[in-house]
FIVEX-899217 format. One line per 5 residues: number of its first residue (from 1); their letters; for each residue x negated, y negated, z negated of C-alpha. Coordinates in Angstrom, 3 decimals. Example, Ala and Ser with C-alpha at 12.3 -4.5 7.8 and 13.67 -1.06 7.14 Angstrom:
1	as	-12.300:4.500:-7.800  -13.670:1.060:-7.140
***
This chain:
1	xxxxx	29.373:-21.344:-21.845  29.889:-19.541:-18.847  28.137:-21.862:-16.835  25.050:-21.558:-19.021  25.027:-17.627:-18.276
6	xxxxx	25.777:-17.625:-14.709  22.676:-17.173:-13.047  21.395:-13.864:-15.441  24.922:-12.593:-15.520  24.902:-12.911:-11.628
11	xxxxx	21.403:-11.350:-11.174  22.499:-8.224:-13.693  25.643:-7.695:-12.024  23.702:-7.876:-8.597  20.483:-5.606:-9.450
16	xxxxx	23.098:-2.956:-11.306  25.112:-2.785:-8.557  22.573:-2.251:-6.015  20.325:-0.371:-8.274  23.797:2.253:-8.988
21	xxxxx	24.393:1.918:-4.705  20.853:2.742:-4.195  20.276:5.652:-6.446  24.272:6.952:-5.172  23.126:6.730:-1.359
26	xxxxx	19.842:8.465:-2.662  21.379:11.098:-4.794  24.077:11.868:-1.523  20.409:11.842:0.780  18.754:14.592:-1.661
31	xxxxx	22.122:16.530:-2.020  21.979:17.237:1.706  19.020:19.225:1.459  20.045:21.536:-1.031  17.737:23.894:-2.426
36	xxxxx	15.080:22.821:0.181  12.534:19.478:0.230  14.352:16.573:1.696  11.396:14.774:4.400  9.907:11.771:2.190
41	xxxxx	9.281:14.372:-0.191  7.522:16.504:2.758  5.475:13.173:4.213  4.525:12.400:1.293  3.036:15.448:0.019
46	xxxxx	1.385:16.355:4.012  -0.139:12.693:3.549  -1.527:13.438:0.426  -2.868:16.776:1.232  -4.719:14.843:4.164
51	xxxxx	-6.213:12.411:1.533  -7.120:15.042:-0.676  -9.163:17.424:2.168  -10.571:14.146:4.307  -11.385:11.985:1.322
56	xxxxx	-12.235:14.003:-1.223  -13.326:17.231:0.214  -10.532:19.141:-1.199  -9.294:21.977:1.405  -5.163:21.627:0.242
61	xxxxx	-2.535:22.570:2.084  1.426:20.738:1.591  3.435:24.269:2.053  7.428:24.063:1.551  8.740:25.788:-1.215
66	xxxxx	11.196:28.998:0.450  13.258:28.775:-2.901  13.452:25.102:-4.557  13.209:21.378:-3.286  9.720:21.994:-4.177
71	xxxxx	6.383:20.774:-1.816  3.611:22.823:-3.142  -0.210:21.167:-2.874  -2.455:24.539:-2.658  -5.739:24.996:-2.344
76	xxxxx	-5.800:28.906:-0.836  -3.269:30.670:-2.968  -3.045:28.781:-5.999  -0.283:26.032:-6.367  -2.090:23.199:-7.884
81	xxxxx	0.569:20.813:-7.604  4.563:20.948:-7.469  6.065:17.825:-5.744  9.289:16.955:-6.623  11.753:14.853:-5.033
86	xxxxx	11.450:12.418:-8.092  7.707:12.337:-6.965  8.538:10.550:-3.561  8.657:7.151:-4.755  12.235:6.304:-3.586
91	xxxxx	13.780:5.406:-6.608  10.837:3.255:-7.249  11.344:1.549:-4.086  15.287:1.167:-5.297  14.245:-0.370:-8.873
96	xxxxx	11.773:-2.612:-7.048  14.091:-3.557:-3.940  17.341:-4.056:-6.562  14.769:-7.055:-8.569  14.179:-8.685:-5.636
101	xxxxx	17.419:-8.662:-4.510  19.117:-9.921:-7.325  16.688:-12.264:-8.005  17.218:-14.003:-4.770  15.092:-16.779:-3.145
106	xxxxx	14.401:-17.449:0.343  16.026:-14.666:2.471  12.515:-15.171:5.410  10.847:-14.722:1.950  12.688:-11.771:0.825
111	xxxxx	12.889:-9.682:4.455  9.168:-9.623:4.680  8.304:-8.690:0.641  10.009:-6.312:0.390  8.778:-3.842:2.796
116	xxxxx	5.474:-5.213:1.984  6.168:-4.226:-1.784  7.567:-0.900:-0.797  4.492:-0.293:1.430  2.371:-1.464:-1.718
121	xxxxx	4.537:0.831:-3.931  4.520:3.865:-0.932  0.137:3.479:-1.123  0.325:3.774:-4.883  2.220:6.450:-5.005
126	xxxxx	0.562:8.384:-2.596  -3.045:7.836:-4.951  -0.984:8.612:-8.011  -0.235:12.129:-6.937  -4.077:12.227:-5.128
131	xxxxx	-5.139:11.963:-9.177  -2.547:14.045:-10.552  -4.209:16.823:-8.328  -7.176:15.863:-9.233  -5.968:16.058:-13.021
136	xxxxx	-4.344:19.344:-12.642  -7.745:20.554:-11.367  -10.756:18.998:-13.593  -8.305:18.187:-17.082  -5.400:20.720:-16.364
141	xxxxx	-5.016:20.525:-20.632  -4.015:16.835:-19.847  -1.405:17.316:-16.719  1.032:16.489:-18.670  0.379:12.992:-20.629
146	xxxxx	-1.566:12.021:-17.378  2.150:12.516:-15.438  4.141:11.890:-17.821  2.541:8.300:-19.269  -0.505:7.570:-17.124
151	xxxxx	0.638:7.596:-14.250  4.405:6.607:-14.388  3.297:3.375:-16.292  0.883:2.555:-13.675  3.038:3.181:-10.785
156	xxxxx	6.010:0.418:-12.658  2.976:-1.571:-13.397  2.661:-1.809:-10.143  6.484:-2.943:-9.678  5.864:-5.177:-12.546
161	xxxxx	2.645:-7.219:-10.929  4.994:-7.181:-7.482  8.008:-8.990:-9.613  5.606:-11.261:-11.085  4.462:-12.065:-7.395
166	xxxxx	7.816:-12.761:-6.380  9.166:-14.701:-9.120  6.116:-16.934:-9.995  4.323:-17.275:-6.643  6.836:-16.233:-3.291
171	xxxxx	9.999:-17.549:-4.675  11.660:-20.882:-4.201  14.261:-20.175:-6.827  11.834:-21.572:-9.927  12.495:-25.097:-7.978
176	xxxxx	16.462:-24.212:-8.336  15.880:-22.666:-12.386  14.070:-26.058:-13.109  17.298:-28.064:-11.476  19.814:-26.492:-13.376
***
């Protein structure tokens, strides 16, 4: 029986283990910057301020919150948009990376997808908070269930389409499934 349940007890085991390392190292990262922004959370919101004003004509500015781990995304003295840590994508990149991981496959495979996913996941992110500005300006009644289900499903939808990817197209490990 064991044998039978080897290979998903092995890939649980793995992607819990470096999911719980992942979000540990991460937690320890954000705890170092107290009660200020840690830097993804900064780059991220000064990219996306640079989308908003260059793309979409939006004058925003990314201005460091003096009293929380807060990025605000302003347009002249109004606070339009609060970044959060949570908003930088990292744990994202974590849940993603961990899959991959634990799914194993060809390691030449697997060193080149997943920065390429966590580039895909990075671009995603950065248009899902471009939108949830845009939300909080023309449907600020809808902030909310935009963030809170919108946008969250289509950023693991993205994660989802990049597993797919890897499991069905990338992967050499169907050839090894199919063997055993």
């Amino acid at each position: 029986m064991w044998k039978e349940f080897k290979p998903a007890i092995r890939f649980v085991l793995i992607f819990v283990g470096l999911y719980f390392t992942g979000n540990l190292v991460y937690g320890f990262y954000i705890s170092l910057h107290g009660n200020t922004p840690d830097a993804v959370t900064k780059l991220v919101s000064e990219q996306s301020a640079w989308f908003l004003t260059h793309v979409f004509g939006y004058e925003v500015n990314a201005v460091s919150n003096a009293t929380g781990p807060t990025v605000f995304l302003k347009t002249g003295e109004y606070n339009v948009l609060n970044v959060f840590e949570g908003c930088n994508g990292i744990n994202v990149f974590i849940v993603f990376t961990a899959f991959i991981v634990a799914f194993n496959g060809n390691l030449r495979k697997l060193l080149w997808y997943v920065p390429f996913g966590i580039l895909i996941l990075y671009a995603s992110n950065l248009l899902r908070i471009v939108f949830l500005y845009w939300t909080a300006v023309t449907y600020h009644r809808y902030f909310y269930y935009v963030h809170k289900y919108i946008f969250t499903g289509a950023i693991y939808g993205v994660v989802f389409i990049l597993w797919i990817i890897w499991v069905y197209q990338l992967n050499d490990r169907k050839k090894t499934i199919a063997a055993e």
